[in-house]
C-alpha positions in Angstrom: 57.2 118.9 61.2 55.8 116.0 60.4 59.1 113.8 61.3 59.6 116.0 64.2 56.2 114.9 66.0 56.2 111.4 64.8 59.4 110.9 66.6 57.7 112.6 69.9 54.8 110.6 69.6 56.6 107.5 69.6 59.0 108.3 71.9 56.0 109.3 74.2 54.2 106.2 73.4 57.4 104.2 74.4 58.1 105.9 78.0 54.0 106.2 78.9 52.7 102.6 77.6 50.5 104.2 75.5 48.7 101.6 73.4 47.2 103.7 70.2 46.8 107.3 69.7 45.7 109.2 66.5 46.9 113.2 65.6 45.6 115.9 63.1 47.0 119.2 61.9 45.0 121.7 60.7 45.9 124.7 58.7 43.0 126.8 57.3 40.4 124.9 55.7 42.7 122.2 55.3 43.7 118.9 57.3 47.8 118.8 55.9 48.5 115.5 57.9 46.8 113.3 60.2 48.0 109.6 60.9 47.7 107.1 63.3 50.4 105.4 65.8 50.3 102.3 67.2 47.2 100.1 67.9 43.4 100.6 68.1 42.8 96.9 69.0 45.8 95.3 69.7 44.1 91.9 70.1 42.7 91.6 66.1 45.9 93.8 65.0 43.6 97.1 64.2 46.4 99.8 63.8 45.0 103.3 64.9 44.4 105.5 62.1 42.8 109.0 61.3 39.6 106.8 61.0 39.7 105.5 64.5 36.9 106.4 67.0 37.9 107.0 70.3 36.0 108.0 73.4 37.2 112.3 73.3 35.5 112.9 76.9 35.3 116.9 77.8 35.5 117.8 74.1 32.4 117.3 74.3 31.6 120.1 76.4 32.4 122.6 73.1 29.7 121.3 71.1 27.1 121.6 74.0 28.3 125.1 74.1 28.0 125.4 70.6 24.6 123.9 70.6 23.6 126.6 73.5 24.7 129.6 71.4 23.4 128.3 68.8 19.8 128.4 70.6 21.0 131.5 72.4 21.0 133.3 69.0 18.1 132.1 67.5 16.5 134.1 71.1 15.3 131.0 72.3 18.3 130.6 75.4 19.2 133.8 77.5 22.7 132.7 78.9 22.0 135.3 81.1 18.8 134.6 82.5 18.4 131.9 85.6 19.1 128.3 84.9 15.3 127.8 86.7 14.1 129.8 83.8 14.7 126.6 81.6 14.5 124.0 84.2 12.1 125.0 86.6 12.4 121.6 88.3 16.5 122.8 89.2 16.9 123.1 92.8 19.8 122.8 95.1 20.5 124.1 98.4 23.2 127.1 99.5 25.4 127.6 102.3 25.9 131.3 101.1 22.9 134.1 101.3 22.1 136.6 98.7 24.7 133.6 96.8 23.8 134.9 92.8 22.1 133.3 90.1 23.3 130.2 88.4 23.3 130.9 84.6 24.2 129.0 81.2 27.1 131.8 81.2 28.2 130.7 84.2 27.8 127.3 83.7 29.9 127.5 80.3 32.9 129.4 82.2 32.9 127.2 85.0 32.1 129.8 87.6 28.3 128.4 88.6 29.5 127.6 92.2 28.1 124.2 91.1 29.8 120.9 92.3 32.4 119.3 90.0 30.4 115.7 89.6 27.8 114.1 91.1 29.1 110.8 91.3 26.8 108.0 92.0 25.4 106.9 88.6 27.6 108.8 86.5 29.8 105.7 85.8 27.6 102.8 85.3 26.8 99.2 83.4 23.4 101.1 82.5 23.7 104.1 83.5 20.1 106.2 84.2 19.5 109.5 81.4 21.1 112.8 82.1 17.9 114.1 82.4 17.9 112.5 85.6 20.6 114.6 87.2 18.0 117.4 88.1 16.3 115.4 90.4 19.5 113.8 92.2 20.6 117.3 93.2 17.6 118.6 95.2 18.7 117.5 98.5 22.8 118.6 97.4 24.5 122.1 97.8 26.4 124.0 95.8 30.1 124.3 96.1 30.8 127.8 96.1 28.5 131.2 95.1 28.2 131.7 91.5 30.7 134.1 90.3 33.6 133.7 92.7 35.9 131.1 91.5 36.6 128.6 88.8 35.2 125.5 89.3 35.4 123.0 86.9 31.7 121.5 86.7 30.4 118.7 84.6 27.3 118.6 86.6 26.8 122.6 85.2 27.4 121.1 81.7 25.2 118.4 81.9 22.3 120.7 83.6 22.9 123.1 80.5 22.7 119.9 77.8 19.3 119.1 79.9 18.4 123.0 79.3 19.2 122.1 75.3 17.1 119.6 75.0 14.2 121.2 77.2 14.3 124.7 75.1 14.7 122.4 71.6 12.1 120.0 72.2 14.2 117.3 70.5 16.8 114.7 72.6 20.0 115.9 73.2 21.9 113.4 70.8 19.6 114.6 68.0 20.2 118.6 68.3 24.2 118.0 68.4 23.8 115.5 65.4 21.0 117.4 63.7 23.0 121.1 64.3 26.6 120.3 64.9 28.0 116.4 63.5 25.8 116.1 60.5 26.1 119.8 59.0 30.1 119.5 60.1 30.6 116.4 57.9 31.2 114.6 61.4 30.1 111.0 60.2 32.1 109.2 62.6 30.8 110.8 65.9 27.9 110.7 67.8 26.6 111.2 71.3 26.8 108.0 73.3 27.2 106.7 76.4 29.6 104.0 75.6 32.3 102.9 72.6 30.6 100.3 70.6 32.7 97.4 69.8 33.4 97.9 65.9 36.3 97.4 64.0 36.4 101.1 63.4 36.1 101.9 67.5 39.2 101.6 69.5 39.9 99.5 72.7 41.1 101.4 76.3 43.8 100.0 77.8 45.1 100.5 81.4 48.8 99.3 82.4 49.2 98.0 78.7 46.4 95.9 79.0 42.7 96.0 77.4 40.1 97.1 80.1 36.4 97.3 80.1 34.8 100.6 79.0 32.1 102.2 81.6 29.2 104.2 80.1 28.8 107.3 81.3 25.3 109.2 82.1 26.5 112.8 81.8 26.5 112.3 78.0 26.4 116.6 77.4 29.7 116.7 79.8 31.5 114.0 78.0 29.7 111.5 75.9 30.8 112.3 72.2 32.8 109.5 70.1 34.7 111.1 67.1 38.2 111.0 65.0 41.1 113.4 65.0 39.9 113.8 60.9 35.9 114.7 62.2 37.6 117.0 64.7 39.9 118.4 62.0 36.0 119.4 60.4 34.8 121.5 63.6 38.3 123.2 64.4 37.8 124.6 60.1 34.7 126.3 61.2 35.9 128.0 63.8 38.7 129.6 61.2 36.1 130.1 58.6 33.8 132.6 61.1 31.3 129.9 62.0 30.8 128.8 58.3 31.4 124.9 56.8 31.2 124.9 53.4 27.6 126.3 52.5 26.2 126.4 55.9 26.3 128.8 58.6 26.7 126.8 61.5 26.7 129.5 64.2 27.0 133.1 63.6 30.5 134.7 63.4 29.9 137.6 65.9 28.6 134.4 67.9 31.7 132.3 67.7 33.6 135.5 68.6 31.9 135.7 71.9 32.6 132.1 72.7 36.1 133.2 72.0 36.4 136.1 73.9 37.8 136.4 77.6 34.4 136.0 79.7 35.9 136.3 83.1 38.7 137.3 85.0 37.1 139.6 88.0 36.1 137.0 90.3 38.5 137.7 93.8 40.2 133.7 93.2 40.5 133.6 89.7 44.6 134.6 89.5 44.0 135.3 85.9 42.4 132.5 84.4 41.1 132.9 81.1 37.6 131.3 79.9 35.9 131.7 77.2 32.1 130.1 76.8 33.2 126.8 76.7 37.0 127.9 75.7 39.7 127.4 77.9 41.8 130.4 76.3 45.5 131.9 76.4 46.6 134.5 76.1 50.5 133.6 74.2 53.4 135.8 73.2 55.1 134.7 70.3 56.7 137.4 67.9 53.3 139.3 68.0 50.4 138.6 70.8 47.7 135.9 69.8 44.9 133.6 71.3 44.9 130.1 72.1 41.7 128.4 72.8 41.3 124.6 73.6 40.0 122.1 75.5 40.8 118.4 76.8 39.5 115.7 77.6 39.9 112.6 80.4 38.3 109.6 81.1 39.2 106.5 82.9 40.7 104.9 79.9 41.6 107.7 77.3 42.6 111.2 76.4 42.3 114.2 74.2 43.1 117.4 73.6 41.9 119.8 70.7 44.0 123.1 71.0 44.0 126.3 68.0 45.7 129.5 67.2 42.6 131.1 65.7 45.1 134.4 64.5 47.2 131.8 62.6 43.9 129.1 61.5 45.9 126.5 62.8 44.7 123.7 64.8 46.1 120.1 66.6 43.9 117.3 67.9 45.8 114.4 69.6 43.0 111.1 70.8 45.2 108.3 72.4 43.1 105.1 74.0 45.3 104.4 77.4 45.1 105.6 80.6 48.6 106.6 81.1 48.4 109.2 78.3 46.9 112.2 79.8 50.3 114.2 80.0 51.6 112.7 76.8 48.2 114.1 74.4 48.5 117.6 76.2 52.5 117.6 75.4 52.1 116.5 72.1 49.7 118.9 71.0 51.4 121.5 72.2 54.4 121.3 70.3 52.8 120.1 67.3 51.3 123.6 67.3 54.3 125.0 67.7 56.2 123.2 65.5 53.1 124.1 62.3 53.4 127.9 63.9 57.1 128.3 62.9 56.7 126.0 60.0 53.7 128.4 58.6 54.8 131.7 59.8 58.5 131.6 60.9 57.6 132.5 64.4 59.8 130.4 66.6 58.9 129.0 70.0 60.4 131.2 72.6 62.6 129.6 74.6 62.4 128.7 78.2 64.6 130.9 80.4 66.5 128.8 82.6 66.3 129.6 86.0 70.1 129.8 88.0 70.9 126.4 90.6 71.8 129.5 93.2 69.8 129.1 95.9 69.2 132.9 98.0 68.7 133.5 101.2 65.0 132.4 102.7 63.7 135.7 102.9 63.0 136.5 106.7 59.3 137.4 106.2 58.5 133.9 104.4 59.7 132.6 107.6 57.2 134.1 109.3 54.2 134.1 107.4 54.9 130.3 105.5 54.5 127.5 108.3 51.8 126.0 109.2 49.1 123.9 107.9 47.5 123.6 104.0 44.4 122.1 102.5 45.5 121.4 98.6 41.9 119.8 97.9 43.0 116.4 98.2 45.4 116.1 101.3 47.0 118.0 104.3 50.6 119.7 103.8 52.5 120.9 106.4 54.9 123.6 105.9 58.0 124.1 108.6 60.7 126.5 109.7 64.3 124.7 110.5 66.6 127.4 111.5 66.7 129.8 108.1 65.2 126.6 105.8 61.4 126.1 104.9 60.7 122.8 104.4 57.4 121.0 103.0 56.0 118.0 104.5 53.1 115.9 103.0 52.7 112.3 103.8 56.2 110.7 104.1 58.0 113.1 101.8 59.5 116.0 103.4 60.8 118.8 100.5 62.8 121.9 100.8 61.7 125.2 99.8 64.2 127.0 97.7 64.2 130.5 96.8 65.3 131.6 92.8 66.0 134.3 91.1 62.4 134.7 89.8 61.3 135.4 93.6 59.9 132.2 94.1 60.4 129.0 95.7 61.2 125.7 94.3 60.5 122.5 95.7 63.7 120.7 96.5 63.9 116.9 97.3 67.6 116.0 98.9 68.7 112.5 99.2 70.0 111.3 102.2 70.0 115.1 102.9 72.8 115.6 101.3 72.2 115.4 97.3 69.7 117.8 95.8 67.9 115.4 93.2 64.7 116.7 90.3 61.8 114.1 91.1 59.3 114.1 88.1 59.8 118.1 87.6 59.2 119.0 90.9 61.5 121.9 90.6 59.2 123.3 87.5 57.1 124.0 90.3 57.4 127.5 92.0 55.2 128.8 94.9 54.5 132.1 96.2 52.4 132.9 99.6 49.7 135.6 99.3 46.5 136.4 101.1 43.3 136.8 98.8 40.4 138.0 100.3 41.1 137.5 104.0 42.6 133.7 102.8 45.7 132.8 103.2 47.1 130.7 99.9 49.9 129.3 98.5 50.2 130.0 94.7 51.6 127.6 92.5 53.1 128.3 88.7 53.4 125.2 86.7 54.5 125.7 82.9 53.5 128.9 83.0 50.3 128.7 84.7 48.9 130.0 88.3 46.7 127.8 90.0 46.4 127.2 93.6 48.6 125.0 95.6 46.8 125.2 98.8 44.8 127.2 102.0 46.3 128.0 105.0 44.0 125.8 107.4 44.2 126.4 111.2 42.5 124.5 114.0 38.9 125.5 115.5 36.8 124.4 117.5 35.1 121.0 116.0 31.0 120.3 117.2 30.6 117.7 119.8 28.4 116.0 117.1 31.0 115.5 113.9 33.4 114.1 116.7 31.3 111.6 117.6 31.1 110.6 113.6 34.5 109.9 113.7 35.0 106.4 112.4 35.3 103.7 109.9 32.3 103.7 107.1 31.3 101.2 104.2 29.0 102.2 101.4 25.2 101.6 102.3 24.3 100.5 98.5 28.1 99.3 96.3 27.4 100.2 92.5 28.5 99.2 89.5 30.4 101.8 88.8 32.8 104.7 90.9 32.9 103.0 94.3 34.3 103.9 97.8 36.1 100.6 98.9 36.8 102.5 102.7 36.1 105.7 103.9 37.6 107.0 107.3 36.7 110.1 109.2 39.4 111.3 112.1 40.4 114.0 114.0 44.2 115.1 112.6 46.0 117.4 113.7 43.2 119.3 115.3 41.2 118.7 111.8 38.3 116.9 110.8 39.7 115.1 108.3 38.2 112.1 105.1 39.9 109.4 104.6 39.2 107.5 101.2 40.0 104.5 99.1 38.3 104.4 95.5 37.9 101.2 93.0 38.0 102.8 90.0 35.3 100.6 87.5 37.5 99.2 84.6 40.3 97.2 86.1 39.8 94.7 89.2 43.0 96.3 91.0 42.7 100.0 90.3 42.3 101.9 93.3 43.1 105.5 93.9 43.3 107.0 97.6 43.2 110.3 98.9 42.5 113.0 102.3 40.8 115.9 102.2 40.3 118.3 105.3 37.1 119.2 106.6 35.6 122.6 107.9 32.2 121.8 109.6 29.6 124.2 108.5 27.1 123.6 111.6 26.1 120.3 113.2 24.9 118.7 110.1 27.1 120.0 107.6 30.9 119.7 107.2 32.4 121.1 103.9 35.6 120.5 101.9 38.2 123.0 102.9 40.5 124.6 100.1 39.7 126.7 96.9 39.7 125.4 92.8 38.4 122.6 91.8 37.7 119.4 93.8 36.8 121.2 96.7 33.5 122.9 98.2 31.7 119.6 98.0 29.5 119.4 101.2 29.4 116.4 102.8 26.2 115.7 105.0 24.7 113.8 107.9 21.5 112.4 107.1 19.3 110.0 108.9 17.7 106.8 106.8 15.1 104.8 108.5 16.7 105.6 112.4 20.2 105.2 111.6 22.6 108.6 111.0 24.3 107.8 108.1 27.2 110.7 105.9 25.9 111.2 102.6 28.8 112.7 100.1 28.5 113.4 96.2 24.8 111.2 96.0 26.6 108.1 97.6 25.1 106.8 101.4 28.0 105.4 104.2 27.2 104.1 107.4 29.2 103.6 110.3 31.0 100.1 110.8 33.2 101.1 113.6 
């Protein structure tokens, strides 16, 4: 096994520029291997190792919802009770009437209806406490009503670390150290908003170079530092029914519940599975058994801590570029693998491989397909040409080919003549339902549903977000997340947000993006599309005479 992944890791390393990255296998109460690849600081020569200390990002999130059962037990958290019940000072507007309560349960399965960030001042030179988040959302609205959909929140986990510290009466940082890191044998991780520069912490590197680390504020949602080895330490307590050597960390019919499916009846779920905290799956080997994980992103590195509880088997992969989100996620999941059939026998099942014949467009699809989608972050057009559907999105236009498994595979033909696979596009296989009066385009992706996109169509748009429409600048630049240009323009008979972003830790990084816009009353225009990334609300706001759009905390005015 061990040669086996060594060889993936390297040859992952070569193909993704991936600087350093460090990997642990856990069986039982037992790290067998853990070794490092490649560089931790490639300047002094600092190889990565099992020691290294590397930023682990929403890994993080399992010890605040550790920390919260913990408290949750001990009958000083209800996870059921309102969030305002802990944090009275928690206030945010809604769209939706009779919307539920927002909850720590909620919060910990990512159905709170909350927004996925709040963006200005989470990445920052000195970034203001989490604590201060509370305040920053009293003139925001929540994204969707609390138990409807997923949506992945880091602003719900940093609210609930605030709600940790409030109910313990001790900072944050201290409770995970004081409950969690210091009883776990975790001496190598803490709670910070930054990587320290010491020989034992590992540099970030972007496009094979060294780039500057940003603090974060939302410490509870991502702020932990740690090794693959001090990771090793939690993943054995979870095997061992809450227990680490003499302690009792959390109870066992406590850990249970973190580990058991918490959701699953909300109308847009398609079958996701959350634990509290836990993303879980649900896997069929030679007999059924759980998987529960989690990752972990930021600018600069990646993680991803994934277990077979049934089996007590665990893999953590850190890696310390930006270019190694895919490559940790891979890894770790045929290390698993790989220490499942070494442990037990059971072999990985084999893909089944789809046939290249290519059926007939089925004559409803050709119906009920075209027309316009909102994916969250751009508009896609889908097309009839003759007995073809075809998928348009920017300059690319794809065909939609219809398998043997019923669905249809994206199809990208050069010249329009040779079929061609760009970067597994054919892995991906979409199906058109309707949900709840919506109509969507499913997508399955390695075995996963998600959604691919909304069927959007044209309305009527208010005289008064017409005459928004234009070129904005950011009132007040930060240090951090900035918005170099942001456009708003009618498209296609949408409202539609234009963006460029200068991401904080390389001079030329810049991401860009569109997202539709469905206005929600004169003042009010709201991102159109369902998962993650959408239901942010963008607003128009008026500072000392001038109208100005105010969109995830940040302030734009007009320019032309």
């Amino acid at each position: 096994m061990r040669q086996k992944i060594s060889q993936l890791i390297e040859k992952q390393m070569k193909e993704n520029d991936i600087v350093g990255l460090s990997i642990a296998v856990v069986d039982g109460q037992k790290t067998v291997w853990a070794d490092g690849f490649g560089w931790a600081d490639r300047k002094n020569k600092i190889r990565a190792a099992p020691e290294t200390v590397y930023r682990v990002g929403s890994i993080t999130k399992l010890f605040t919802a550790t920390a919260a059962m913990q408290l949750a037990e001990q009958g000083k958290l209800d996870i059921d009770q309102p969030l305002k019940k802990v944090l009275p000072q928690f206030s945010m507007k809604s769209r939706f009437k009779k919307a539920g309560n927002i909850t720590p349960r909620n919060i910990m399965t990512h159905h709170s209806g909350l927004p996925t960030d709040y963006n200005r001042g989470m990445w920052a030179k000195e970034p203001e406490d989490f604590t201060r988040l509370v305040d920053l959302l009293r003139d925001e609205y929540t994204a969707y009503p609390p138990d409807t959909i997923f949506c992945y929140s880091n602003i719900g986990m940093t609210l609930l670390g605030h709600s940790i510290q409030k109910v313990s009466g001790q900072p944050y940082s201290e409770f995970i150290d004081r409950k969690l890191l210091t009883p776990l044998k975790m001496y190598n991780s803490y709670i910070f908003k930054t990587l320290p520069d010491t020989p034992q912490s590992s540099k970030g590197y972007s496009h094979d170079e060294e780039s500057t680390i940003i603090p974060l504020r939302d410490l509870p949602a991502g702020g932990l530092n740690s090794t693959v080895l001090d990771l090793a330490n939690f993943t054995k307590m979870v095997f061992a029914g809450g227990r680490f050597g003499r302690q009792q960390i959390i109870r066992k019919e406590t850990l249970d519940k973190m580990l058991h499916f918490q959701d699953g009846n909300a109308p847009f779920d398609l079958g996701r599975q959350m634990g509290l905290g836990w993303f879980l799956e649900q896997q069929s080997n030679e007999k059924p058994n759980l998987k529960a994980m989690h990752g972990g992103d930021t600018f600069l590195f990646h993680s991803m801590l994934i277990t077979l509880p049934r089996y007590e088997l665990a893999v953590i992969v850190l890696a310390n570029s930006e270019s190694s989100a895919n490559s940790v996620h891979d890894i770790a999941e045929d290390a698993l693998e790989m220490a499942l059939e070494t442990k037990t026998g059971i072999k990985r099942k084999a893909a089944v491989k789809l046939s290249d014949t290519e059926l007939p467009t089925r004559p409803e699809d050709l119906i009920s397909f075209p027309g316009y989608y909102s994916t969250g972050d751009t508009i896609v057009q889908i097309t009839r040409d003759d007995d073809q559907l075809k998928l348009i999105s920017d300059d690319d236009t794809l065909n939609l080919v219809l398998r043997e498994d019923g669905r249809y595979h994206l199809q990208y033909k050069l010249l329009g003549l040779f079929s061609i696979d760009v970067d597994g596009l054919d892995e991906l296989a979409i199906t058109h339902t309707r949900i709840k009066d919506r109509e969507v385009l499913l997508a399955r992706f390695h075995g996963q549903n998600m959604f691919f996109g909304e069927k959007i169509v044209p309305g009527p748009i208010p005289a008064s977000w017409k005459s928004r429409t234009g070129v904005y600048k950011m009132v007040h630049p930060t240090s951090g997340l900035m918005f170099n240009d942001l456009q708003l323009k009618l498209e296609h008979g949408f409202l539609v947000l234009q963006y460029t972003i200068k991401l904080p830790y390389r001079e030329e990084a810049e991401e860009s993006g569109q997202i539709t816009l469905e206005t929600a009353g004169d003042q009010l225009a709201v991102i159109h599309g369902l998962g993650p990334g959408t239901g942010d609300v963008v607003r128009a706001v008026y500072r000392n005479g001038e109208e100005l759009l105010s969109w995830s905390g940040f302030l734009f005015h007009r320019v032309q």
